[in-house]
C-alpha positions in Angstrom: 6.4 7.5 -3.3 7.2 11.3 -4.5 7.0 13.9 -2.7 5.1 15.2 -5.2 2.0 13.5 -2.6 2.9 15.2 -0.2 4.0 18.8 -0.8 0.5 19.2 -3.3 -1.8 18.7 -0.1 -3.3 15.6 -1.8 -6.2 13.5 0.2 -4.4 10.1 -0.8 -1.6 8.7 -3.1 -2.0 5.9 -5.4 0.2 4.0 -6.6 -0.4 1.9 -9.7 1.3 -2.0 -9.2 1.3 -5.1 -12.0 -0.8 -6.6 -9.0 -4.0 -5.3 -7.4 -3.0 -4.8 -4.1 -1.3 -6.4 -1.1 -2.5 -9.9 -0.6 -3.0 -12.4 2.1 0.1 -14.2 0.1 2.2 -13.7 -3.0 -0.4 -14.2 -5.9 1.9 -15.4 -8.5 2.4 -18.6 -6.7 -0.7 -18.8 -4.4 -3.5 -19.3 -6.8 -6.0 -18.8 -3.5 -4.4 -15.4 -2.3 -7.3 -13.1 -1.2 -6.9 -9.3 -1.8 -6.8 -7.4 1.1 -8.9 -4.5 0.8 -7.9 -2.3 4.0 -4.4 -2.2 6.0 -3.0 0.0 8.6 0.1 1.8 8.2 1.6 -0.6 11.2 0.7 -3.6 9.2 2.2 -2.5 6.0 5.4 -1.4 7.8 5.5 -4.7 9.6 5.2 -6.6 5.8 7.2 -4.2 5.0 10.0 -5.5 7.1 8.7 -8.8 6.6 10.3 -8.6 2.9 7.3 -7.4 1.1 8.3 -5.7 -1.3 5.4 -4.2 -2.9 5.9 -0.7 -1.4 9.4 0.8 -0.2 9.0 0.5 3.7 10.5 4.4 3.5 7.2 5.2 1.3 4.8 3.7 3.5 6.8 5.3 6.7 6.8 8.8 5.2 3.1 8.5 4.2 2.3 7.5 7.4 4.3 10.4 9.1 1.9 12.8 7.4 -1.5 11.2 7.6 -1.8 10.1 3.7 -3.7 7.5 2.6 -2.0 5.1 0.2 -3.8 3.5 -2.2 -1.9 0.3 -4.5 -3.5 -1.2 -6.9 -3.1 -2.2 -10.7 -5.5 -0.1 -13.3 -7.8 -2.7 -13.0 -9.1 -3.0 -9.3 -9.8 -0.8 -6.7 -7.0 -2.1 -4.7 -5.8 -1.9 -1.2 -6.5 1.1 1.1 -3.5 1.6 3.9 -4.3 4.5 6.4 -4.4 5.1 10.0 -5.5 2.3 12.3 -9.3 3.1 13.1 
């Protein structure tokens, strides 16, 4: 993630992925992998750890830190929202 996100003020940060978002497993072997439209930053950290490695765990960490919204997704879909546990 740049600091760019950060040190602007922006509402959210998106990054832009080859897949839409984070899924309920790896959809370039599991056909039936659902999209996953909203995570908390604990969850993505956990994943993170995991050995997902859609987003840099420091990213997600640093984002988290300050309050920002990520949002991952490819140009095509709306993606996967991960923010503060509600």
């Amino acid at each position: 993630m740049s600091s760019a996100c950060l040190a602007s003020g922006a509402g959210r940060c998106e990054l832009v992925k080859d897949v839409d978002g984070y899924f309920t497993a790896d959809p370039h072997t599991h056909h039936d992998a659902s999209l996953i439209p909203h995570l908390s930053y604990t969850t993505a950290l956990q994943m993170a750890d995991d050995g997902c490695p859609l987003v840099q765990r420091s990213a997600i960490a640093e984002a988290a830190s300050a309050g920002l919204p990520l949002i991952i997704r490819s140009l095509s879909s709306e993606g996967t929202r991960v923010h503060q546990e509600s």
